[in-house]
C-alpha positions in Angstrom: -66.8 114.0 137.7 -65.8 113.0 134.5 -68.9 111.1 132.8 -66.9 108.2 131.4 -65.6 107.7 135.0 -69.4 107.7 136.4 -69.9 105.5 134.1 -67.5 102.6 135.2 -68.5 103.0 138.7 -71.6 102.3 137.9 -71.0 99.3 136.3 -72.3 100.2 133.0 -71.9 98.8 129.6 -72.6 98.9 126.1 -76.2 99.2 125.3 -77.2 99.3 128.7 -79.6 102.3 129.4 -80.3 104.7 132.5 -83.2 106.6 133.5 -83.2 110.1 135.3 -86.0 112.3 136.4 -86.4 116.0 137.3 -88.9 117.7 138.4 -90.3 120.8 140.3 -92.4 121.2 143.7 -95.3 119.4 143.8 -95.1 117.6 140.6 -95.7 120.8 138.6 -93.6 119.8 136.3 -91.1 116.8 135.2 -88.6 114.9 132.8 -87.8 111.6 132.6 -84.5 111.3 130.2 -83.2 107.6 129.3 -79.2 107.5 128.2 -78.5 104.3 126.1 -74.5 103.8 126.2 -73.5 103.7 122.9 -69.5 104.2 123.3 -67.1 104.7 126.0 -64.0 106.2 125.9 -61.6 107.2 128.3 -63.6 110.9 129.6 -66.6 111.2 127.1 -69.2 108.5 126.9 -71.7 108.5 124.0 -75.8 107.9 124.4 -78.6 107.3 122.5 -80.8 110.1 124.2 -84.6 109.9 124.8 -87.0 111.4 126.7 -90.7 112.9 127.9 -92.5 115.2 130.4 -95.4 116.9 131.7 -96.7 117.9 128.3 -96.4 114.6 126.5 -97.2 111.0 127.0 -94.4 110.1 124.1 -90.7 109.8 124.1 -88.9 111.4 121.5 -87.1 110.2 119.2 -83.8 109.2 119.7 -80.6 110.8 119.0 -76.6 110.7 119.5 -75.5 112.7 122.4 -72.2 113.3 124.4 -72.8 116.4 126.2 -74.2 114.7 129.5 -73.1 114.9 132.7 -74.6 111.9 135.2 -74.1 114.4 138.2 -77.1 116.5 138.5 -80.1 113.6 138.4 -80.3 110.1 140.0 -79.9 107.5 137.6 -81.2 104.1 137.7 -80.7 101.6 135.6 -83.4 100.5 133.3 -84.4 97.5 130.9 -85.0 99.5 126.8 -88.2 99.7 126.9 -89.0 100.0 130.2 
């Protein structure tokens, strides 16, 4: 599905974020990834894009993104920082 299209059924909006994880069996490994909507157009939607895992306790930095797709994880809704 089109990720701009994800995006408006789930009712999101400018600056709000989402939170996805991934991880293997047994908590062997994981990622947590947090998309901030920055701009949505009519098939693209554009994110301020952060995330950690198993090897770190710290979130990187952020930067620009439109190359997401919202298929593959389930999202949740999140306040910024938390």
């Amino acid at each position: 599905m089109e990720t701009a299209k994800k995006c408006r059924q789930m009712g999101l909006q400018i600056g709000d974020t989402i939170e996805g994880r991934e991880g293997g069996d047994k908590g062997t490994w994981w990622d947590v990834t947090r998309l901030t909507l920055l701009w949505l157009g009519d098939e693209i939607a554009v994110w301020s894009q952060t995330h950690t895992n198993h090897t770190s306790d710290k979130w990187t930095a952020p930067k620009e993104e439109a190359n997401w797709s919202l298929d593959y994880r389930d999202w949740r809704k999140v306040t910024p920082n938390g």
